[in-house]
Backbone as numpy.savetxt, mean C-alpha at the origin, in Angstrom:
# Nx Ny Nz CAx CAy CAz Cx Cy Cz
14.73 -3.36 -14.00 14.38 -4.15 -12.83 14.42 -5.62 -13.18
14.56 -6.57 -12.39 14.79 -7.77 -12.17 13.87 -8.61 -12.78
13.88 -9.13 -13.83 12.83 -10.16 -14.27 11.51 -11.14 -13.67
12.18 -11.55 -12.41 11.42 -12.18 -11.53 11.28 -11.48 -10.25
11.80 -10.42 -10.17 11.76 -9.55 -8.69 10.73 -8.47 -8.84
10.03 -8.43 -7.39 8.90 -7.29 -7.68 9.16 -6.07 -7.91
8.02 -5.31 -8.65 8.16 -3.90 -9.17 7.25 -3.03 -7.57
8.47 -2.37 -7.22 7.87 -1.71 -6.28 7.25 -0.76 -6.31
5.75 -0.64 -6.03 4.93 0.51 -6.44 3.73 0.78 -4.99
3.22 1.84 -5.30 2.50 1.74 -3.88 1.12 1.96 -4.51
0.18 0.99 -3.80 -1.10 0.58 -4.09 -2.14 1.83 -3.91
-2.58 2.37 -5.24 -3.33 3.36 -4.92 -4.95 2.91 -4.66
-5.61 2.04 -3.90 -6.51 1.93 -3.77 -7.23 1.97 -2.02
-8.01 2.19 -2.09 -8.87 2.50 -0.82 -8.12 3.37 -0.07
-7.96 3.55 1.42 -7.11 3.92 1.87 -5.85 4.26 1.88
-5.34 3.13 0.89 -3.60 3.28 0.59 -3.88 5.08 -0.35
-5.18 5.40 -0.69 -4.45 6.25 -1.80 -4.24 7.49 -0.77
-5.14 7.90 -0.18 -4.96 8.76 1.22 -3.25 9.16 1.54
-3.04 8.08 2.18 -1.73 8.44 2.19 -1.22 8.66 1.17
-0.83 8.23 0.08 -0.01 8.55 -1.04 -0.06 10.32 -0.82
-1.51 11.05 -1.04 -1.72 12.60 -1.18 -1.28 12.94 -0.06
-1.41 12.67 1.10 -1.26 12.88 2.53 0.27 13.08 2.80
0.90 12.32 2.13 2.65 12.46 2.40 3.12 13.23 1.41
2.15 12.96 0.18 3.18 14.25 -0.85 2.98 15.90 -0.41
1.72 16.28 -0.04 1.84 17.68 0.22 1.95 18.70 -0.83
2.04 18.51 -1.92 2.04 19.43 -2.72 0.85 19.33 -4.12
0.10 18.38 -3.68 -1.08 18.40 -4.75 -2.46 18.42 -4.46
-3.24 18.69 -4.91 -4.57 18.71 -4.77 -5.40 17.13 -3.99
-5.60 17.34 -3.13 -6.54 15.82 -2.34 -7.24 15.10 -3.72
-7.03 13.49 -3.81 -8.18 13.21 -4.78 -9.42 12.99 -4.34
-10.45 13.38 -5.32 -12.05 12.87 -4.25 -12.42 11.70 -4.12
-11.54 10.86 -3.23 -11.07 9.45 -2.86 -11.59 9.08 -1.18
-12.18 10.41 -0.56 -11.85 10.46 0.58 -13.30 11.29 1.22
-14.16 10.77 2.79 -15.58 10.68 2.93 -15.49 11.79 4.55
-16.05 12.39 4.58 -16.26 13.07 5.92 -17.08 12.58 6.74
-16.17 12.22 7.57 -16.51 11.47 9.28 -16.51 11.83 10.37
-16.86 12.04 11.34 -16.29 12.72 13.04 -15.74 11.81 13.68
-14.83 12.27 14.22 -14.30 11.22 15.05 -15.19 10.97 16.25
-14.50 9.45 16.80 -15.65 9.34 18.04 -14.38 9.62 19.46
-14.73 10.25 20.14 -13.81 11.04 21.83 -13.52 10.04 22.42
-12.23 9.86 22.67 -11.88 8.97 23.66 -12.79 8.81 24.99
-13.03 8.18 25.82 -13.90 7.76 27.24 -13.16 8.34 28.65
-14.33 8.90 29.21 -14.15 9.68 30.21 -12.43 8.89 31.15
-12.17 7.86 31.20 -10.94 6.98 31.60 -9.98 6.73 30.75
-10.33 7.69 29.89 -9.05 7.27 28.97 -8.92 6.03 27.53
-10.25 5.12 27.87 -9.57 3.82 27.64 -10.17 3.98 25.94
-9.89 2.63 25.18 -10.86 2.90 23.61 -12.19 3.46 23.71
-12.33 4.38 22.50 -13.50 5.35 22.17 -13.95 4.25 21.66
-13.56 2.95 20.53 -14.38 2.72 19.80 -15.08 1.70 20.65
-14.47 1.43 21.74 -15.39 0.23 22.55 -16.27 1.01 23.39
-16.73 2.01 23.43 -17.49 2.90 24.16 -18.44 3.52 23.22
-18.28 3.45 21.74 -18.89 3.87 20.60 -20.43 3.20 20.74
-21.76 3.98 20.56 -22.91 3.72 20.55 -23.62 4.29 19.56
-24.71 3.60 18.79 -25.50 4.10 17.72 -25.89 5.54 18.09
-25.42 6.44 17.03 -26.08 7.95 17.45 -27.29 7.83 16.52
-27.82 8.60 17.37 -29.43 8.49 16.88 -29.69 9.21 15.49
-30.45 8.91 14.82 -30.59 9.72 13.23 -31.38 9.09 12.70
-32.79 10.20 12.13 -33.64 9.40 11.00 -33.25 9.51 10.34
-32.12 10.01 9.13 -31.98 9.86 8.24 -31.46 8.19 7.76
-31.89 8.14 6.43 -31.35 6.73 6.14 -30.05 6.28 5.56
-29.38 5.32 6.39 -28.27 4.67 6.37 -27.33 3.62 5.67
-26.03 4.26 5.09 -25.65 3.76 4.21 -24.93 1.97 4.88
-24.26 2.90 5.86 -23.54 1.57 6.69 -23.33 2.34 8.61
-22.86 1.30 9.07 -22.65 2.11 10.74 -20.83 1.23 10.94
-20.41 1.68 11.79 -19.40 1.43 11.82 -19.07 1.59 13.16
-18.97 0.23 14.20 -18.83 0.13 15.68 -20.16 1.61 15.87
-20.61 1.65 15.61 -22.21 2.26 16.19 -22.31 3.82 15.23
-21.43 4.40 14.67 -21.23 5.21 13.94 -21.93 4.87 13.14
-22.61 6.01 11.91 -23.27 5.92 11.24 -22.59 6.44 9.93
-22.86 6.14 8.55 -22.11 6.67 7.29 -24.05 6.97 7.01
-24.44 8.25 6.55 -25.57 8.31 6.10 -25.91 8.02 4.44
-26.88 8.18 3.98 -27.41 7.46 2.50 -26.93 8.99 1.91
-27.30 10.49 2.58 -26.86 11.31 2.06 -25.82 11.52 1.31
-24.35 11.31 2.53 -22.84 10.90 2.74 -22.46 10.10 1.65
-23.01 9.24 1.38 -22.66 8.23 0.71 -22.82 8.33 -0.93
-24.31 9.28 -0.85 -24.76 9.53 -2.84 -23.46 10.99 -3.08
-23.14 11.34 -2.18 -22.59 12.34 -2.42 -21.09 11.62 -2.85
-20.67 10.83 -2.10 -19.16 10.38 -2.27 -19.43 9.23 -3.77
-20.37 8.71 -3.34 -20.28 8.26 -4.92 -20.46 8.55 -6.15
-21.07 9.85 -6.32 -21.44 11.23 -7.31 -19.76 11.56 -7.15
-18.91 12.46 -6.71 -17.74 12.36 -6.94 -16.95 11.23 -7.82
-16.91 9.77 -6.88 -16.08 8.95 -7.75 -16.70 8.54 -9.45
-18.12 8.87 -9.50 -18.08 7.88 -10.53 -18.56 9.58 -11.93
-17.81 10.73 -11.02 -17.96 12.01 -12.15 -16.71 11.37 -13.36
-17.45 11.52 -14.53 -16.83 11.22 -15.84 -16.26 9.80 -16.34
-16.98 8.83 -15.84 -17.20 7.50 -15.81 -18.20 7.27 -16.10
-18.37 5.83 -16.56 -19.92 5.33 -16.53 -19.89 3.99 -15.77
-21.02 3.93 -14.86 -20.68 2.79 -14.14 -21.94 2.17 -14.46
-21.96 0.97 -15.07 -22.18 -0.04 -16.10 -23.58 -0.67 -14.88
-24.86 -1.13 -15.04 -25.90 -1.63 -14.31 -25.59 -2.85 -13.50
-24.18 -3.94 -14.42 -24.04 -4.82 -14.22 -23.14 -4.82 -13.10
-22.85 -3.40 -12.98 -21.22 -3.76 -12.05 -21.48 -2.76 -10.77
-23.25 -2.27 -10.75 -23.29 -1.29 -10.45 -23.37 -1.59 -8.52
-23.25 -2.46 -8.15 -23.71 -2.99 -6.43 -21.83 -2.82 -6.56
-21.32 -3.34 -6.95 -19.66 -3.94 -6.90 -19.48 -2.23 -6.84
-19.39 -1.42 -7.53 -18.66 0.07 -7.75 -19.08 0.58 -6.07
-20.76 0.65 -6.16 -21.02 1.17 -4.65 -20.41 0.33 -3.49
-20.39 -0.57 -3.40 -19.38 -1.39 -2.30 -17.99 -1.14 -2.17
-17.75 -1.16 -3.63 -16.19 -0.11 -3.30 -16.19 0.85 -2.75
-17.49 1.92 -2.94 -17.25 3.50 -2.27 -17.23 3.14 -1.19
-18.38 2.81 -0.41 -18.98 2.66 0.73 -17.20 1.79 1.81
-16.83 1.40 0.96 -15.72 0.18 1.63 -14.85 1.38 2.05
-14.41 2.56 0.76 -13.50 3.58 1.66 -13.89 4.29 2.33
-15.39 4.66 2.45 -15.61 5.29 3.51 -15.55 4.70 4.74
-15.92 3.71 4.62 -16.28 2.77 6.18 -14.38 2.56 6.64
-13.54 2.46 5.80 -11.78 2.09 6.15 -11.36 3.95 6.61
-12.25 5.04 6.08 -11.95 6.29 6.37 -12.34 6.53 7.92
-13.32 6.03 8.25 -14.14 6.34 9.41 -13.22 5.15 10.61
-12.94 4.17 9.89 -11.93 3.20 10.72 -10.76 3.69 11.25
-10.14 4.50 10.27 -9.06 5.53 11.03 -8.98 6.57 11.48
-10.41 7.64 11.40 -10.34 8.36 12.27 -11.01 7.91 13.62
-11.53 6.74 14.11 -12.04 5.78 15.26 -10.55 5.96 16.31
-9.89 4.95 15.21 -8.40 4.28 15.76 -8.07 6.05 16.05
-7.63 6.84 15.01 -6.99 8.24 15.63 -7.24 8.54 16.69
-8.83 8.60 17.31 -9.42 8.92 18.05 -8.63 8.27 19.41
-8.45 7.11 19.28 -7.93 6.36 20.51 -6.76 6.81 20.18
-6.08 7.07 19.82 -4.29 7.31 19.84 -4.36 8.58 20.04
-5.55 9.34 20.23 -5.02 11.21 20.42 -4.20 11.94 19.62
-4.35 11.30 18.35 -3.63 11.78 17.06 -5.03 12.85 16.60
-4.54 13.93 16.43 -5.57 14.54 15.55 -4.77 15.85 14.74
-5.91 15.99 13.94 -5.12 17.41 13.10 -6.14 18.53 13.31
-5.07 20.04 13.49 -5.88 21.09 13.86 -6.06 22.05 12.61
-7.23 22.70 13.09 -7.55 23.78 12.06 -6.39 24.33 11.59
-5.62 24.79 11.87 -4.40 25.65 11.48 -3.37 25.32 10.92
-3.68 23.25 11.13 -2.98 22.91 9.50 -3.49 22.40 8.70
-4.65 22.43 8.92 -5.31 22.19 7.65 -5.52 23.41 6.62
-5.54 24.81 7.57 -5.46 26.13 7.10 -4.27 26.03 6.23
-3.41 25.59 6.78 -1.69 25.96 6.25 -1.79 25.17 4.61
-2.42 23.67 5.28 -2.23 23.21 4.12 -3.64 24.03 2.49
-4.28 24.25 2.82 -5.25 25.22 2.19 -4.53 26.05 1.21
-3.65 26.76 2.30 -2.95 28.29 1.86 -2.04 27.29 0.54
-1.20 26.41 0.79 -0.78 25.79 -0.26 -1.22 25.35 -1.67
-2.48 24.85 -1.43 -3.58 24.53 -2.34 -3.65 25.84 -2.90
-4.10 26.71 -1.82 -4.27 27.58 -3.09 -2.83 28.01 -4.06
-2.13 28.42 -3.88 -1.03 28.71 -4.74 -0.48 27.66 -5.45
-1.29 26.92 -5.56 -0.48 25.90 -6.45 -2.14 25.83 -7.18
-2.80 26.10 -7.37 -3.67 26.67 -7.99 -3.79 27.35 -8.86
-3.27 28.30 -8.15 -3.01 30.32 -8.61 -1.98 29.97 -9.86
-1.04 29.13 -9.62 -0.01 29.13 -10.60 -0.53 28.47 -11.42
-1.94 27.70 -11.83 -2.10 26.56 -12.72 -3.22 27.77 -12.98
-3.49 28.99 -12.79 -4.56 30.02 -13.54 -5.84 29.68 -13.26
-6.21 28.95 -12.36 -7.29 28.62 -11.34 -7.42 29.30 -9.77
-8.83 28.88 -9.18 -8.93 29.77 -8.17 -9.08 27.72 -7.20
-8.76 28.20 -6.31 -8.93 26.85 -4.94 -10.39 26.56 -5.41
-11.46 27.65 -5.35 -12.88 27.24 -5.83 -13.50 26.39 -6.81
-12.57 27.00 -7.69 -12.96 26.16 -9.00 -12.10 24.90 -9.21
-11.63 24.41 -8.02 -10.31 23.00 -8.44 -11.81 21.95 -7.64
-11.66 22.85 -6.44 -12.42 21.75 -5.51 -13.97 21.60 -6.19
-14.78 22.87 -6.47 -15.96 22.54 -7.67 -15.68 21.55 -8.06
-14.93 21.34 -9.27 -14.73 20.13 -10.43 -14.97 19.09 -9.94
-14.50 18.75 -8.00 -14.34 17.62 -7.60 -15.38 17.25 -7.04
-16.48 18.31 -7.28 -18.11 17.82 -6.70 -17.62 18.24 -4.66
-16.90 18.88 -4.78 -16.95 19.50 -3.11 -17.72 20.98 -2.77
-17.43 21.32 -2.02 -17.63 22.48 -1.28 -16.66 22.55 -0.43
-16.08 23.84 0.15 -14.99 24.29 0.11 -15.34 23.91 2.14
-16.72 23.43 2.66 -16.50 22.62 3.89 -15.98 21.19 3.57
-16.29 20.26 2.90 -16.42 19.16 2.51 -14.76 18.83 2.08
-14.21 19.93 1.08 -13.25 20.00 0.94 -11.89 20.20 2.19
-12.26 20.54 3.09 -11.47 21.02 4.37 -11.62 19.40 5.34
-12.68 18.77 5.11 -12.86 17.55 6.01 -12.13 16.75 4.97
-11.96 16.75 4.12 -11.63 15.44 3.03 -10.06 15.77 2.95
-9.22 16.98 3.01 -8.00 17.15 3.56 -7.44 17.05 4.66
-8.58 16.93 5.87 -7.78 17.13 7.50 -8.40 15.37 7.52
-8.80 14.33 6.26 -9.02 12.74 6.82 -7.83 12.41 5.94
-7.16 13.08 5.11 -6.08 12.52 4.35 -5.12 12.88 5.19
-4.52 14.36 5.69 -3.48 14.39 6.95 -3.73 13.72 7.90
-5.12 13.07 8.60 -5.07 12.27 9.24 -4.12 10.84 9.09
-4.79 10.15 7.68 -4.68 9.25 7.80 -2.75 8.88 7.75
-1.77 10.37 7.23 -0.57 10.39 7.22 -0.30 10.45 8.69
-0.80 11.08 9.79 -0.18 10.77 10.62 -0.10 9.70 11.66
-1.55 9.06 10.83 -1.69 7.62 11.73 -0.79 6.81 10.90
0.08 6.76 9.97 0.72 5.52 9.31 1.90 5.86 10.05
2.49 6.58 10.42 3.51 7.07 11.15 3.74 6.35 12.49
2.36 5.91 12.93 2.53 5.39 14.28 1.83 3.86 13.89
1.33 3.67 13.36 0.85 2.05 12.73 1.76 1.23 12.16
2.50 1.76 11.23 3.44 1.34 10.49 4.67 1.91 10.43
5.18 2.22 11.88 6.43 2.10 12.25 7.31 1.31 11.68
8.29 1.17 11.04 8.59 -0.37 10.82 9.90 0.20 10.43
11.03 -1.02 11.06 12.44 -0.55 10.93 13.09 -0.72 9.32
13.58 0.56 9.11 14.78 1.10 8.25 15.15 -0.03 7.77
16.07 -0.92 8.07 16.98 -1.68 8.33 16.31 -3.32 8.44
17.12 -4.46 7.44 16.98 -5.45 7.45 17.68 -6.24 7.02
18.07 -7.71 7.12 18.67 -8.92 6.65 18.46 -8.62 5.09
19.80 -9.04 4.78 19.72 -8.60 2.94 20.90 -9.75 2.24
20.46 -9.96 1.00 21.64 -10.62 0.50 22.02 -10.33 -0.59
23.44 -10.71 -0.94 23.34 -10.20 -2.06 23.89 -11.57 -3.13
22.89 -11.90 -3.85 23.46 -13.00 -4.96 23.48 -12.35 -6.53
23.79 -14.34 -7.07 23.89 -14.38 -8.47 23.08 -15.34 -9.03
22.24 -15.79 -10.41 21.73 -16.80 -10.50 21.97 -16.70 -12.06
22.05 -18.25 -12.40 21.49 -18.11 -13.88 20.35 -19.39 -14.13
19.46 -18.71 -15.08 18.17 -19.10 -15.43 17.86 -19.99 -16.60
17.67 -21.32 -16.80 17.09 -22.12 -17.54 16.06 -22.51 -18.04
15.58 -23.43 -18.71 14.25 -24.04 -18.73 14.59 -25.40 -18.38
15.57 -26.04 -18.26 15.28 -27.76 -18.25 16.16 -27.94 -16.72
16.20 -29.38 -16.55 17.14 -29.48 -15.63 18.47 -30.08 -15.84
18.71 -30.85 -17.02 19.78 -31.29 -17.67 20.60 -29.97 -17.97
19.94 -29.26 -18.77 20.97 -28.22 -18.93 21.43 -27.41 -17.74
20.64 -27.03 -16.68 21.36 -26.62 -14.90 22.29 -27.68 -14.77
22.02 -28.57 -14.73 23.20 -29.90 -14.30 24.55 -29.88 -14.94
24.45 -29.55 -16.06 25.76 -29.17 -17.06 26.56 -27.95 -16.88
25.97 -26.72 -16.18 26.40 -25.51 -16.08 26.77 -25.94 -14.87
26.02 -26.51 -13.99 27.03 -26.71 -12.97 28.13 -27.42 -13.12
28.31 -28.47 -13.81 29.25 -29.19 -13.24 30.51 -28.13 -14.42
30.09 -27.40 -14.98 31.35 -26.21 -15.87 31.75 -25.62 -14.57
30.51 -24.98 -13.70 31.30 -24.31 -12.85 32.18 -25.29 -11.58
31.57 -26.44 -11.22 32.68 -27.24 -10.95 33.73 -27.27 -11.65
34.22 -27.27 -12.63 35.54 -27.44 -13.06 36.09 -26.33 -13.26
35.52 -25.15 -12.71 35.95 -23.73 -13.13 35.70 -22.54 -14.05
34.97 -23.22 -14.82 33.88 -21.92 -15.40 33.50 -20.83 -14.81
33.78 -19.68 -15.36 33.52 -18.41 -14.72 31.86 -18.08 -14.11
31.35 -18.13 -13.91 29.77 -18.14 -13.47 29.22 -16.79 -14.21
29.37 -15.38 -14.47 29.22 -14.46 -15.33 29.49 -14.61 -16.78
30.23 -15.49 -17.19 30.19 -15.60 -18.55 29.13 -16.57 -18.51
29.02 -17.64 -17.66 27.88 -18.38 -18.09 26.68 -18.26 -17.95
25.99 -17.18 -17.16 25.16 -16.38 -17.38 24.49 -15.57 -18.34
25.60 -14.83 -18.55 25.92 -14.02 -19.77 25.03 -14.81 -21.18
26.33 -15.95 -21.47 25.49 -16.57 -22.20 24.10 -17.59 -22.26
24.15 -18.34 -21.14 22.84 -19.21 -21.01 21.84 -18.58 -20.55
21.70 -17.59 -19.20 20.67 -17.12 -18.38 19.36 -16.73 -19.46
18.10 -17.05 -18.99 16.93 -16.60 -20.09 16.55 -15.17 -19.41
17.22 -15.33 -17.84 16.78 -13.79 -17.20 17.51 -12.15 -17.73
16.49 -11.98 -18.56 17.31 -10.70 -19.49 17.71 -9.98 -18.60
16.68 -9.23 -17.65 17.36 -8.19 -17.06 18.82 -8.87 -15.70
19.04 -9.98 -15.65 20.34 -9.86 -15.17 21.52 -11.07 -15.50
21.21 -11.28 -16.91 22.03 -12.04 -17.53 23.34 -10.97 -17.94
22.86 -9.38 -18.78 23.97 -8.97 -18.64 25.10 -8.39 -17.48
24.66 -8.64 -16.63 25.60 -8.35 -15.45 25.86 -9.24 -14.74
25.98 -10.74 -15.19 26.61 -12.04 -14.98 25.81 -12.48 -13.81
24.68 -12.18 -14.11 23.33 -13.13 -13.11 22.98 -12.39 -11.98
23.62 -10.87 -11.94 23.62 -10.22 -10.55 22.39 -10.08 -10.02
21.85 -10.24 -8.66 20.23 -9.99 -8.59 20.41 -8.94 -7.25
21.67 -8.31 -7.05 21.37 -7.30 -5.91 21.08 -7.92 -4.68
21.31 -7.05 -3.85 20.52 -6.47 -2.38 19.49 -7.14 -2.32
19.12 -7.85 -1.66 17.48 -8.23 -1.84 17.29 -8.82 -0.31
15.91 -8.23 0.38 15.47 -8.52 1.72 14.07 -10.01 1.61
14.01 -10.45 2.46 13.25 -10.98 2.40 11.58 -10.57 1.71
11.16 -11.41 0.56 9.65 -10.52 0.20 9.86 -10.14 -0.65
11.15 -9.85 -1.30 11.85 -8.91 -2.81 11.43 -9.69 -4.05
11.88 -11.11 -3.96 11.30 -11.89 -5.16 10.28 -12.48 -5.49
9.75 -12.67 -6.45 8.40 -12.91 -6.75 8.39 -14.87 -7.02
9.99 -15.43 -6.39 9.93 -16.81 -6.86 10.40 -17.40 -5.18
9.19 -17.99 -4.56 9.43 -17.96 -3.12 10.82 -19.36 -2.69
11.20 -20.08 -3.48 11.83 -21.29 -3.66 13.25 -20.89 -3.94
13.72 -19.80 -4.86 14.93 -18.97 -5.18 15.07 -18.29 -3.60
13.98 -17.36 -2.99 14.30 -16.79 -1.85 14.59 -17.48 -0.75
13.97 -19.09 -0.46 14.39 -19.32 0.36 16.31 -19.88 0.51
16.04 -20.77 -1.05 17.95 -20.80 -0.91 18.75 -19.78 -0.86
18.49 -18.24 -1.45 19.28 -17.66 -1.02 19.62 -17.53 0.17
18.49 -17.09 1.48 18.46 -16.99 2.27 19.28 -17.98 3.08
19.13 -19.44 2.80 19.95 -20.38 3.65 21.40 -20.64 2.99
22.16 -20.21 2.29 22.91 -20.17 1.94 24.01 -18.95 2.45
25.83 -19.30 2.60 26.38 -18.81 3.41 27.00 -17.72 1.71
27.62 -17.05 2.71 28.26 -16.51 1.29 29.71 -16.68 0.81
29.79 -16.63 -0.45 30.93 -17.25 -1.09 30.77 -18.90 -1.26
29.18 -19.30 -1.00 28.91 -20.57 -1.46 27.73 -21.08 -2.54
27.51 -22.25 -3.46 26.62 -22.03 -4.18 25.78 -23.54 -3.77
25.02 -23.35 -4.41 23.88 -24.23 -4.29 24.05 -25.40 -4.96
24.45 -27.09 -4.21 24.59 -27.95 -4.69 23.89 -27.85 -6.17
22.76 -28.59 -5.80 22.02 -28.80 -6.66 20.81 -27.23 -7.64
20.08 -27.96 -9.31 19.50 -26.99 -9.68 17.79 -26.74 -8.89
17.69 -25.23 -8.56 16.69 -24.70 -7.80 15.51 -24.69 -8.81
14.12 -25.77 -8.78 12.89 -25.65 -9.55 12.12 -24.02 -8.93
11.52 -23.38 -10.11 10.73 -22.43 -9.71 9.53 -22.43 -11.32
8.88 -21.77 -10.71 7.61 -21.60 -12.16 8.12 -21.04 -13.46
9.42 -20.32 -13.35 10.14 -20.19 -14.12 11.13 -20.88 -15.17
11.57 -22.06 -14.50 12.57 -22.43 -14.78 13.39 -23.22 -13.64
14.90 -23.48 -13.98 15.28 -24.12 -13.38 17.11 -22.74 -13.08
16.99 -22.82 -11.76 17.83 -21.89 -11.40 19.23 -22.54 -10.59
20.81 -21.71 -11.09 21.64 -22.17 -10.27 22.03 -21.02 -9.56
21.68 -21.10 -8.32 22.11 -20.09 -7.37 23.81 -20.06 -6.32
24.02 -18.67 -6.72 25.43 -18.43 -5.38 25.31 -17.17 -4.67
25.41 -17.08 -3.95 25.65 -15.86 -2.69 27.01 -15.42 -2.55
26.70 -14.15 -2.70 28.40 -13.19 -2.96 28.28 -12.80 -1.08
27.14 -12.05 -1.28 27.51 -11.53 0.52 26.09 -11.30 1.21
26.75 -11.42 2.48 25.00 -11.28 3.45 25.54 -9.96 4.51
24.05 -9.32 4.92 24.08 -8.50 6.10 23.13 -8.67 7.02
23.47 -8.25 8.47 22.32 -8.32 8.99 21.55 -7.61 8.96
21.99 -6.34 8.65 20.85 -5.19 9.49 21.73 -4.05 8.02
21.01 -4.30 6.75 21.69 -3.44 5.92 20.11 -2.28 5.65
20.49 -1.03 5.23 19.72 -0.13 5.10 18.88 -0.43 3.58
17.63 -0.31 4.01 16.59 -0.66 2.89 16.35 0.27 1.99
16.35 -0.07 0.36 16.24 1.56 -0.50 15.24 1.86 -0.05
15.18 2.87 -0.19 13.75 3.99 -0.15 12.51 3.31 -0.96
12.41 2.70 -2.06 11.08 1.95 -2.66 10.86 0.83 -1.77
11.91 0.03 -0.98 11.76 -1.10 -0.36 11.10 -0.96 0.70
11.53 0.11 1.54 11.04 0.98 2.90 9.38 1.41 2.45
9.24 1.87 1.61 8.06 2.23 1.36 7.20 1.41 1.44
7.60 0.10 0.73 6.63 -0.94 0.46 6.39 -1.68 1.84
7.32 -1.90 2.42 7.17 -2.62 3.82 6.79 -1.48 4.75
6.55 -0.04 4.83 5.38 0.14 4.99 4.14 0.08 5.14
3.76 0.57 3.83 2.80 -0.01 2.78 1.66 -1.19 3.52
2.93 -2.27 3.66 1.97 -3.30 3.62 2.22 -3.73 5.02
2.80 -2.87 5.91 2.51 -2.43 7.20 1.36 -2.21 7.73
0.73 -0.73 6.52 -0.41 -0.22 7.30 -1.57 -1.06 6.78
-1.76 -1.81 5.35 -2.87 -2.20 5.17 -2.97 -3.67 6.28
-1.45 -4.01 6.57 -2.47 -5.57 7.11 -2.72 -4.77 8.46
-2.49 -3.75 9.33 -2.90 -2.80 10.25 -4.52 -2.87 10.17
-4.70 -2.13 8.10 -6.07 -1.81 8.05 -7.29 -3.00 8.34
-6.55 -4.19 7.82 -7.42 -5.21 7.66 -7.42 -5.61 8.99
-6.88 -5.54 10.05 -7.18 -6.33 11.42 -8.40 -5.09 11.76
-8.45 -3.82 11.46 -9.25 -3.07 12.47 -10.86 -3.27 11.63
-10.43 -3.84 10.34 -11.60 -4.51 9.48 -12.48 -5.57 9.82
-11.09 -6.22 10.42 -11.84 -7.84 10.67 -12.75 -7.97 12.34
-12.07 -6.58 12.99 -12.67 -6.61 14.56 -13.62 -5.46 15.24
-14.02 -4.84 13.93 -15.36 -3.56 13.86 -16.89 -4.06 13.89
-17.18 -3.67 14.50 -18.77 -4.53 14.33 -19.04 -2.88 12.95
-19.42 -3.45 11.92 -19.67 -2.91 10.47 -20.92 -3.57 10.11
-21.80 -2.73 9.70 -23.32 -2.97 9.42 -23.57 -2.43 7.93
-23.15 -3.13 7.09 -23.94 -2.42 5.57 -24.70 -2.35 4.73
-25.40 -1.25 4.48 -26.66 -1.47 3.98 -26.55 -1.00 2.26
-25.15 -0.91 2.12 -25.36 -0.82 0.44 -24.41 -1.78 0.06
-24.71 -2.11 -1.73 -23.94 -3.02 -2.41 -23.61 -4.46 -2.33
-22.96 -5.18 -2.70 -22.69 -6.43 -2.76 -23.01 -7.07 -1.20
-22.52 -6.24 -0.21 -22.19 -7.11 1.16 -22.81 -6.39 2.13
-24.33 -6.03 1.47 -25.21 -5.22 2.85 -26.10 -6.59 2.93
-26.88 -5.97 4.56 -27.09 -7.12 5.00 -28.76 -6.60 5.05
């Protein structure tokens, strides 16, 4: 992969990890994930969660969420899971519970939102998916009982913590819609440290210097010095040097870049072989613009929840 271009990976934390299990289908749920009820859409149809009201409960409360409640029960229990075979340190110990409490409260956020979209999952695939679990179990010389045990569940607990992970796969489906297909380019660059020396390579390739041999030899960018500066396909968001992306971008193709491009790197001479409008995105690229589809999704339904918390760093 590309020296200065991002490594595409998908963020296994909070919510993002949900989906990750949720789309693969063939592995065991991690105990990443909090049992919630959804709240019923309103007699008119319109948002449940703006119709959402404190349900009544003495028990004591971890956090509420638009009037929903996460209980203190709910909560020792989900954090007894995450922190089995860890030690979570006195000093760090408000920060760890604020993390739990944070995926439960982003768990309960999407089955809210489900709730209003009439997305839900039924017993009979969560059954289906079960029947899977188990045989992929059976073949690892375990029983479904003893997988979900280990994970500090019960085989109810376990059935809610799989039908909030298929949830949360079929709400990214409709959240983070996001087209296939995008503006792409495809260049070349070679990579320096000074600007005297860019100034000199250019003016070689002014006089005709091959631009791959001079790559080849000058570029400091290992991974695409040997293939004469090639940097691929690349959509907007691909590189990690925002000053390289924008000249590519404004640049026509079959033309190069007057002058040398400053970045934190170095000093770069850029050319553009070819552009598309609407070229098909790899599969890691698609993922990621996803990805970061559904979390800035997650963070707006974050920023507009009336959320009340009473554990860790940010209870009130």
């Amino acid at each position: 992969m590309r020296g200065f271009q991002k490594q595409w990976v998908l963020l296994v934390i909070g919510v993002a990890a949900l989906l990750v299990v949720a789309c693969g289908g063939d592995s065991a749920p991690a105990a990443d994930t909090a049992s919630a009820q959804s709240l019923p859409a309103d007699s008119n149809g319109g948002p449940a969660v703006a119709q959402a009201q404190a349900t009544p409960t003495t028990e004591p409360l971890a956090a509420t969420v638009n009037g929903q409640p996460i209980t203190m029960a709910a909560f020792a229990r989900e954090r007894a899971r995450r922190a089995f075979g860890m030690t979570v340190e006195p000093a760090t110990a408000d920060v760890f519970d604020a993390n739990v409490l944070q995926a439960m409260i982003d768990q309960m956020l999407l089955e809210q939102a489900a709730a209003d979209l009439g997305i839900e999952v039924t017993d009979a695939e969560v059954d289906t998916e079960i029947a899977i679990q188990v045989d992929i179990a059976t073949q690892n010389g375990q029983s479904l009982g003893e997988v979900i045990a280990a994970q500090l569940y019960t085989m109810d607990e376990y059935r809610e913590a799989l039908r909030g992970m298929m949830l949360a796969g079929k709400l990214s489906q409709v959240v983070a819609d996001v087209s296939p297909y995008a503006p792409q380019v495809h260049s070349r660059h070679i990579l320096v440290t000074d600007e005297n020396t860019a100034r000199q390579l250019l003016a070689q390739l002014e006089q005709g210097a091959d631009f791959a041999q001079l790559a080849a030899q000058y570029s400091l960018d290992g991974s695409t010095a040997p293939s004469g500066g090639d940097l691929a396909w690349v959509s907007r968001g691909d590189l990690l040097q925002p000053e390289v992306e924008d000249v590519i971008f404004a640049l026509e193709p079959g033309t190069r870049y007057p002058e040398p491009v400053r970045s934190s790197l170095g000093y770069h001479i850029i050319e553009v072989l070819e552009r598309a409008e609407d070229r098909p995105l790899s599969q890691a690229a698609l993922a990621e613009k996803k990805q970061q589809a559904f979390l800035t999704w997650l963070q707006e339904q974050r920023d507009t929840a009336d959320i009340v918390r009473y554990v860790g760093t940010n209870s009130q």
